[in-house]
Jmol script that loads the backbone (N, CA, C; Angstrom):
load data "model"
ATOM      1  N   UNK A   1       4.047 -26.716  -1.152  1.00  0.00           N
ATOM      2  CA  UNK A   1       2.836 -26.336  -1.855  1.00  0.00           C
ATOM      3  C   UNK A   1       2.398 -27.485  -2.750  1.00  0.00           C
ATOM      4  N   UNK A   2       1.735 -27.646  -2.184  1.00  0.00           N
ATOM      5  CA  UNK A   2       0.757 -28.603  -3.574  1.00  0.00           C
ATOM      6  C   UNK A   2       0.349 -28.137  -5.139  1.00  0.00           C
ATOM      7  N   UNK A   3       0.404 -29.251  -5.698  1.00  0.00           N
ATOM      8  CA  UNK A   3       0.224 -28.906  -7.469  1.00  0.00           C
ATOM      9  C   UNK A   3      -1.188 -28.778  -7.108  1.00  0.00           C
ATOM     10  N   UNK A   4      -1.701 -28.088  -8.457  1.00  0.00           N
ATOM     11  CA  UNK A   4      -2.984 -28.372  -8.979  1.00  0.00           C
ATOM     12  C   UNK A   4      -3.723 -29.827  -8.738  1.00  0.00           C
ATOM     13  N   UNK A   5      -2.836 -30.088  -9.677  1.00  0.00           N
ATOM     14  CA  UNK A   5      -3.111 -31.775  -9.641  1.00  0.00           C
ATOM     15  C   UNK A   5      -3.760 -32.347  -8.296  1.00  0.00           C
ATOM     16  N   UNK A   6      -2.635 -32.252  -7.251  1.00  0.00           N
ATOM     17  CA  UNK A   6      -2.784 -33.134  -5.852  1.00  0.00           C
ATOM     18  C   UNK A   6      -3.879 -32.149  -5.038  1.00  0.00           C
ATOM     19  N   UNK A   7      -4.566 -31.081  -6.036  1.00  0.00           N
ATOM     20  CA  UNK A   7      -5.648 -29.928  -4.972  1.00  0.00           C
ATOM     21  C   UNK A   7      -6.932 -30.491  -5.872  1.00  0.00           C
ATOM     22  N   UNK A   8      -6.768 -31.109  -7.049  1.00  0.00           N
ATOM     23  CA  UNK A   8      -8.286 -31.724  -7.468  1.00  0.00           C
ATOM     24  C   UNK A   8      -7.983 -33.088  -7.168  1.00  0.00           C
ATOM     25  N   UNK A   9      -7.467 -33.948  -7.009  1.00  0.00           N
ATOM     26  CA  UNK A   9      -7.750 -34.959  -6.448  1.00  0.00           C
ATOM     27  C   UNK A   9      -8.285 -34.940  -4.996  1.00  0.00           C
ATOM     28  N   UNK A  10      -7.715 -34.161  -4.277  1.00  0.00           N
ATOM     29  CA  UNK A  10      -7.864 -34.054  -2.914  1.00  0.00           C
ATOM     30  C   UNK A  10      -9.841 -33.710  -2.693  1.00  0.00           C
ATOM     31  N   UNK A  11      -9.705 -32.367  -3.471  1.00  0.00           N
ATOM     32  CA  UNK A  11     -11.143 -32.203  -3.937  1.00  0.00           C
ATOM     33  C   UNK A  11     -12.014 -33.055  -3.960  1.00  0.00           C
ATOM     34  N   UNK A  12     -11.495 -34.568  -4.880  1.00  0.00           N
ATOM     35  CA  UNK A  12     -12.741 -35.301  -5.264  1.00  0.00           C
ATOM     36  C   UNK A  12     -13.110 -36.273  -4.303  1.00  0.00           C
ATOM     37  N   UNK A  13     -11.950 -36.235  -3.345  1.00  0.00           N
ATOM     38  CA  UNK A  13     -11.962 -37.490  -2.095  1.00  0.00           C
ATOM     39  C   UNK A  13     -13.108 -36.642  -0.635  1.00  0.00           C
ATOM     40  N   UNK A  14     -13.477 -35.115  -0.662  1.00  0.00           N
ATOM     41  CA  UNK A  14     -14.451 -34.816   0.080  1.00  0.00           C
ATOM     42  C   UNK A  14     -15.663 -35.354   0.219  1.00  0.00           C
ATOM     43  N   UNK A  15     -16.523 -35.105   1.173  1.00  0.00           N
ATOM     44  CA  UNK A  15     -17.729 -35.504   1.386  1.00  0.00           C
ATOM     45  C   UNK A  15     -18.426 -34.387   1.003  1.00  0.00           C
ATOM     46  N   UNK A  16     -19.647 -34.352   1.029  1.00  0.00           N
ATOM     47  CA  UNK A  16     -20.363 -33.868   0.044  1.00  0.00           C
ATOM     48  C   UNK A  16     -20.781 -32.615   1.187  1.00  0.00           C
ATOM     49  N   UNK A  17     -20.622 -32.420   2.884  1.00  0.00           N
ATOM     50  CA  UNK A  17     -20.964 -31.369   3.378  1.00  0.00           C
ATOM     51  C   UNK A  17     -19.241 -30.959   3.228  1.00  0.00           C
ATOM     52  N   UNK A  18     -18.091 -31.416   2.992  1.00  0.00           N
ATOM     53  CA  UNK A  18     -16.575 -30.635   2.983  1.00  0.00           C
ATOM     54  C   UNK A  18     -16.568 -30.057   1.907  1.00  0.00           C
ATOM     55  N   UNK A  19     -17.132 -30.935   0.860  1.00  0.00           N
ATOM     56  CA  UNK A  19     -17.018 -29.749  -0.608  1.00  0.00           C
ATOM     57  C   UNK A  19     -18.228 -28.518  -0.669  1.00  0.00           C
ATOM     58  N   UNK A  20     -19.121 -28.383   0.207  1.00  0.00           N
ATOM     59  CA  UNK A  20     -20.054 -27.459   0.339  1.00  0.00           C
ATOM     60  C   UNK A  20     -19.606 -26.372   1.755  1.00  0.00           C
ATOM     61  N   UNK A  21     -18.509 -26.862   2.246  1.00  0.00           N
ATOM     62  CA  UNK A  21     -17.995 -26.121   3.014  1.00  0.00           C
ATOM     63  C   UNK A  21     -16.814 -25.239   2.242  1.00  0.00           C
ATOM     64  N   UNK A  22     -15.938 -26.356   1.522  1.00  0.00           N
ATOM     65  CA  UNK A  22     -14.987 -25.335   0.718  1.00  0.00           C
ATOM     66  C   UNK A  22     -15.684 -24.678  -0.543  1.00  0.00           C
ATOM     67  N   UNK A  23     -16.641 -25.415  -0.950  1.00  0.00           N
ATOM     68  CA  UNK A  23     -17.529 -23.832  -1.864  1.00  0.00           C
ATOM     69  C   UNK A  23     -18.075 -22.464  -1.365  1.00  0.00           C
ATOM     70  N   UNK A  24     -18.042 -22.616   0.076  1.00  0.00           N
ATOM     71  CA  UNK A  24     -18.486 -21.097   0.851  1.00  0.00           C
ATOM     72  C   UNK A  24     -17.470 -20.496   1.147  1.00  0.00           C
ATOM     73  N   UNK A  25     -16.109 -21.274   1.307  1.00  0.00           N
ATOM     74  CA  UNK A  25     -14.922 -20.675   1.663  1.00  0.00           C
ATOM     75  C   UNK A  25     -14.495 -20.075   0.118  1.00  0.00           C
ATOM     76  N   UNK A  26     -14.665 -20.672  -0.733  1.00  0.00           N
ATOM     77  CA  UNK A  26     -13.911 -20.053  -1.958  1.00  0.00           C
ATOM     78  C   UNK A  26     -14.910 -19.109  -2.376  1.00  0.00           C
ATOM     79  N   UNK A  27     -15.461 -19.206  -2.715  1.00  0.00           N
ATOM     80  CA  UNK A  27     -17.057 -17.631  -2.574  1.00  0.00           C
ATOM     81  C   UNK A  27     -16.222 -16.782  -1.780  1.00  0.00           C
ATOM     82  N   UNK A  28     -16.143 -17.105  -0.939  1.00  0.00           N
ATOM     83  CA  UNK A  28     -15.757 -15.620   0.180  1.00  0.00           C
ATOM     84  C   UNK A  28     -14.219 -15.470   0.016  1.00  0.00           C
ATOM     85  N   UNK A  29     -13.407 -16.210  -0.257  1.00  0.00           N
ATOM     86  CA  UNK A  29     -12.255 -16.300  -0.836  1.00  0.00           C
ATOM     87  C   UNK A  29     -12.192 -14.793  -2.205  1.00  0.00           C
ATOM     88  N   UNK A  30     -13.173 -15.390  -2.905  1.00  0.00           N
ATOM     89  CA  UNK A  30     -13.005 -14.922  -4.205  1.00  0.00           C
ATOM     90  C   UNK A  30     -13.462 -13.525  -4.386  1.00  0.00           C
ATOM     91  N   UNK A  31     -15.064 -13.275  -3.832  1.00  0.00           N
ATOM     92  CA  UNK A  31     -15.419 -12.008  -3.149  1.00  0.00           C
ATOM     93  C   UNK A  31     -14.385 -11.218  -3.317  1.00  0.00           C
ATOM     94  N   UNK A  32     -13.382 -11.592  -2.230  1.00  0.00           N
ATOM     95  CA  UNK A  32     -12.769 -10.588  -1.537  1.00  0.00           C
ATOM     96  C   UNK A  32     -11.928  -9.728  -2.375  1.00  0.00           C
ATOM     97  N   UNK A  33     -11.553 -11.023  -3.184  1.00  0.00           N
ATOM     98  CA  UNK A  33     -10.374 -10.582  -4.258  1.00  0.00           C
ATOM     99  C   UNK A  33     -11.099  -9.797  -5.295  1.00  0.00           C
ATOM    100  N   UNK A  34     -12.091  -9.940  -5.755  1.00  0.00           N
ATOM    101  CA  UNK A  34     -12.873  -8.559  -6.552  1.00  0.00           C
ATOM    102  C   UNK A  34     -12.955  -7.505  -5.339  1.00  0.00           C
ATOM    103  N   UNK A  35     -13.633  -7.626  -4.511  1.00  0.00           N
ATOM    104  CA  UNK A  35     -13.396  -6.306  -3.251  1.00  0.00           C
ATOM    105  C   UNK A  35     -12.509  -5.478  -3.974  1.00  0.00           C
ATOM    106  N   UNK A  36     -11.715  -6.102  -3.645  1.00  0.00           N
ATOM    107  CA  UNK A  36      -9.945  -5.531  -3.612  1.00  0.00           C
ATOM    108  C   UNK A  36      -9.422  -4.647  -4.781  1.00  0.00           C
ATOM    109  N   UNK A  37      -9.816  -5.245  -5.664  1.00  0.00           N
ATOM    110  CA  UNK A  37      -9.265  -4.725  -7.026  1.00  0.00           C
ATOM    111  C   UNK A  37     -10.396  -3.822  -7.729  1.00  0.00           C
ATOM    112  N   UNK A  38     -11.938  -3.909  -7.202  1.00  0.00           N
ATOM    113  CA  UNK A  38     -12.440  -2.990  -7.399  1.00  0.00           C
ATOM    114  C   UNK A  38     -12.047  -1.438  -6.378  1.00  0.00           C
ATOM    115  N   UNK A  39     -11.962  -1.664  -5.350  1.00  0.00           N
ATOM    116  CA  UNK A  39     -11.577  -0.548  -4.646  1.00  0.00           C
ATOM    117  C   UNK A  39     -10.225  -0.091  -5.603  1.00  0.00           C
ATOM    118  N   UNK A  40      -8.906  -0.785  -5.607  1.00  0.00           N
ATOM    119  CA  UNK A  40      -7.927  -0.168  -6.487  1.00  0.00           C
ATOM    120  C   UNK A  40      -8.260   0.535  -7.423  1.00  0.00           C
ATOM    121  N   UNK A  41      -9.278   0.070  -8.193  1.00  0.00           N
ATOM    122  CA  UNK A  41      -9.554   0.660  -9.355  1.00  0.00           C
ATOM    123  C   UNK A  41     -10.305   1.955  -9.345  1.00  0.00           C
ATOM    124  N   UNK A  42     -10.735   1.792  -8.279  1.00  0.00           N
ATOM    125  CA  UNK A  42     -11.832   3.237  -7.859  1.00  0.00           C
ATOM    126  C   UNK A  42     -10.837   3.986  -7.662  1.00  0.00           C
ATOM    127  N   UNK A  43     -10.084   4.199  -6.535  1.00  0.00           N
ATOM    128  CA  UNK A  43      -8.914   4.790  -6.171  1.00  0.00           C
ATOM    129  C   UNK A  43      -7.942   5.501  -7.219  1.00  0.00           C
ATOM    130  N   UNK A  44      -7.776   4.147  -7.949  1.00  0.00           N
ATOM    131  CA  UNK A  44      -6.659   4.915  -8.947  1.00  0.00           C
ATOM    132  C   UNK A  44      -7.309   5.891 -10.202  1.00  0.00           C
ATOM    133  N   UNK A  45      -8.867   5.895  -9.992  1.00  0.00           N
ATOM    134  CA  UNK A  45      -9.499   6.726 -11.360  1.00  0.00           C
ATOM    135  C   UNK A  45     -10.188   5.849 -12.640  1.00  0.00           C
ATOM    136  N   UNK A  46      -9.737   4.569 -12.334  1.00  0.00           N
ATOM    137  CA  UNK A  46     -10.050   3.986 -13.541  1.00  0.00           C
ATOM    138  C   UNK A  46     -11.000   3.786 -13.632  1.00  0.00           C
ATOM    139  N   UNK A  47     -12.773   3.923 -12.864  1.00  0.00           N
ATOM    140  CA  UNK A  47     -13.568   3.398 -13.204  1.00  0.00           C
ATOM    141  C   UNK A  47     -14.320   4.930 -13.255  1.00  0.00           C
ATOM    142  N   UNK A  48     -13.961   5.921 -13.499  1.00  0.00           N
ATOM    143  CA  UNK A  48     -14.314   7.400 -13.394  1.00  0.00           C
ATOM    144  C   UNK A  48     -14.983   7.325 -14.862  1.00  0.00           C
ATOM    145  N   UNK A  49     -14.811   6.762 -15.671  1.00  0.00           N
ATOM    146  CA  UNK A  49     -15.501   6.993 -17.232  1.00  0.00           C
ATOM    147  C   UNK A  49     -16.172   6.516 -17.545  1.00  0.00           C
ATOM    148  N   UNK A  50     -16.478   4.991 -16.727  1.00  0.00           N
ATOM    149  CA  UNK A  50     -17.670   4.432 -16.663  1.00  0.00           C
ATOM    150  C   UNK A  50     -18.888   5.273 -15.688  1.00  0.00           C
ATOM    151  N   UNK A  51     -18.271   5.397 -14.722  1.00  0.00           N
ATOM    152  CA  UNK A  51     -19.210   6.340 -13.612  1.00  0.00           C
ATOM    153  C   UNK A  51     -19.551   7.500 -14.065  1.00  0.00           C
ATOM    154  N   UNK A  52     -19.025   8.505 -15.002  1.00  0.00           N
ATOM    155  CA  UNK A  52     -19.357   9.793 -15.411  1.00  0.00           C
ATOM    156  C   UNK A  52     -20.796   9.325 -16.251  1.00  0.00           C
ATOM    157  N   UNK A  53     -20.415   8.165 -17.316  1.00  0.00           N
ATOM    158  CA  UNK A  53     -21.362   7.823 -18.074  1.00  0.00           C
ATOM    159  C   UNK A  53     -22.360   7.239 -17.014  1.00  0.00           C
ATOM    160  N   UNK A  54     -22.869   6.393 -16.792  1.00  0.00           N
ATOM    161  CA  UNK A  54     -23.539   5.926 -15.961  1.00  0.00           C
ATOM    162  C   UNK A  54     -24.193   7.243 -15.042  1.00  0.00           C
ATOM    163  N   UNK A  55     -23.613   8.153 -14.570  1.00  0.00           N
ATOM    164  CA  UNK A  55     -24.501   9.392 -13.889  1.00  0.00           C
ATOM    165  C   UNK A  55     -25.335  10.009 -15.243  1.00  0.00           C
ATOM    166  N   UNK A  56     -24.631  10.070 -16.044  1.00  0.00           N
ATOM    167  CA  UNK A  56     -25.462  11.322 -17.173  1.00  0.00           C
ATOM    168  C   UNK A  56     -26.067  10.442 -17.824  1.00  0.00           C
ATOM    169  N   UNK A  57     -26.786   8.939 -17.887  1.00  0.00           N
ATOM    170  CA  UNK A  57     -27.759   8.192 -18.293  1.00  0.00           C
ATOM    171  C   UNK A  57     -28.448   8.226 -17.581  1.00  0.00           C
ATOM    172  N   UNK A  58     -28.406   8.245 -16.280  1.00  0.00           N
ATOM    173  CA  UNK A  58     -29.328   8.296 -15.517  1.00  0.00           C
ATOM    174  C   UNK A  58     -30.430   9.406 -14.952  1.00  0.00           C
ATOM    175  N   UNK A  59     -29.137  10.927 -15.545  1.00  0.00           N
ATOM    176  CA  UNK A  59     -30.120  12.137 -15.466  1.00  0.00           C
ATOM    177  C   UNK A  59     -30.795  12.303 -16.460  1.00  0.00           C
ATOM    178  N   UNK A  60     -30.315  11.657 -17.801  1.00  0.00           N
ATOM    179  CA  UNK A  60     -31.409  11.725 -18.969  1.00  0.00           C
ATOM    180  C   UNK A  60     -32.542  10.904 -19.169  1.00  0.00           C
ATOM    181  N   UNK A  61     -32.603   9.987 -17.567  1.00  0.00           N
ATOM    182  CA  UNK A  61     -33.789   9.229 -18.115  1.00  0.00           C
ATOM    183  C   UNK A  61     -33.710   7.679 -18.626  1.00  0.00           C
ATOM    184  N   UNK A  62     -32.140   7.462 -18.453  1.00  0.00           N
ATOM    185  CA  UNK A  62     -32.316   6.467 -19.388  1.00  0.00           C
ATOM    186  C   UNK A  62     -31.644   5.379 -18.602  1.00  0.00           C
ATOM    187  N   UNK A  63     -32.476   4.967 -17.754  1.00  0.00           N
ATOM    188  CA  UNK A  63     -32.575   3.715 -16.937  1.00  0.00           C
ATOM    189  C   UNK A  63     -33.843   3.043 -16.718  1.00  0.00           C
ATOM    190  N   UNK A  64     -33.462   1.427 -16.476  1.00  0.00           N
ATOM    191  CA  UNK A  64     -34.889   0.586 -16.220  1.00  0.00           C
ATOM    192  C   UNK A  64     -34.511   0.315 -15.051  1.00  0.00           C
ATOM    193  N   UNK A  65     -36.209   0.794 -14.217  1.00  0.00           N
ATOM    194  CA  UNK A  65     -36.337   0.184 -13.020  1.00  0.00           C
ATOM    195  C   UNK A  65     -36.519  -1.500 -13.196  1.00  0.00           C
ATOM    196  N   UNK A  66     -35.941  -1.530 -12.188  1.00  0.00           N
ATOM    197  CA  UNK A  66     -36.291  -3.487 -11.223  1.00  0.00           C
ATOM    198  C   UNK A  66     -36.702  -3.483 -10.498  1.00  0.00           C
TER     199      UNK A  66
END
end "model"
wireframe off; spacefill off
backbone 0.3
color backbone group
């Protein structure tokens, strides 16, 4: 495994379409990993108190359209 270190140097030696290739890979890399841990969190209940709130603002009216 490579250090940090030898993963930003490596970084800075790309061309300018390889580092715009590994910026779409780490986007979708990273995505995923919120995916992930938002689903856990749904699952396990934890985002139930935000969501209760968030429904009963919204039946009172108290949202802005975009």
């Amino acid at each position: 495994m490579e250090t940090l270190n030898d993963i930003e140097k490596a970084i800075t030696a790309l061309t300018t379409g390889e580092l715009a290739r590994l910026r779409d890979w780490f986007d979708e890399f990273d995505a995923k990993g919120w995916d992930r841990q938002f689903e856990e969190d749904a699952k396990s209940g934890r985002l139930k108190q935000v969501s209760d709130m968030a429904v009963s603002e919204f039946k009172q009216g108290r949202y802005k359209k975009i």
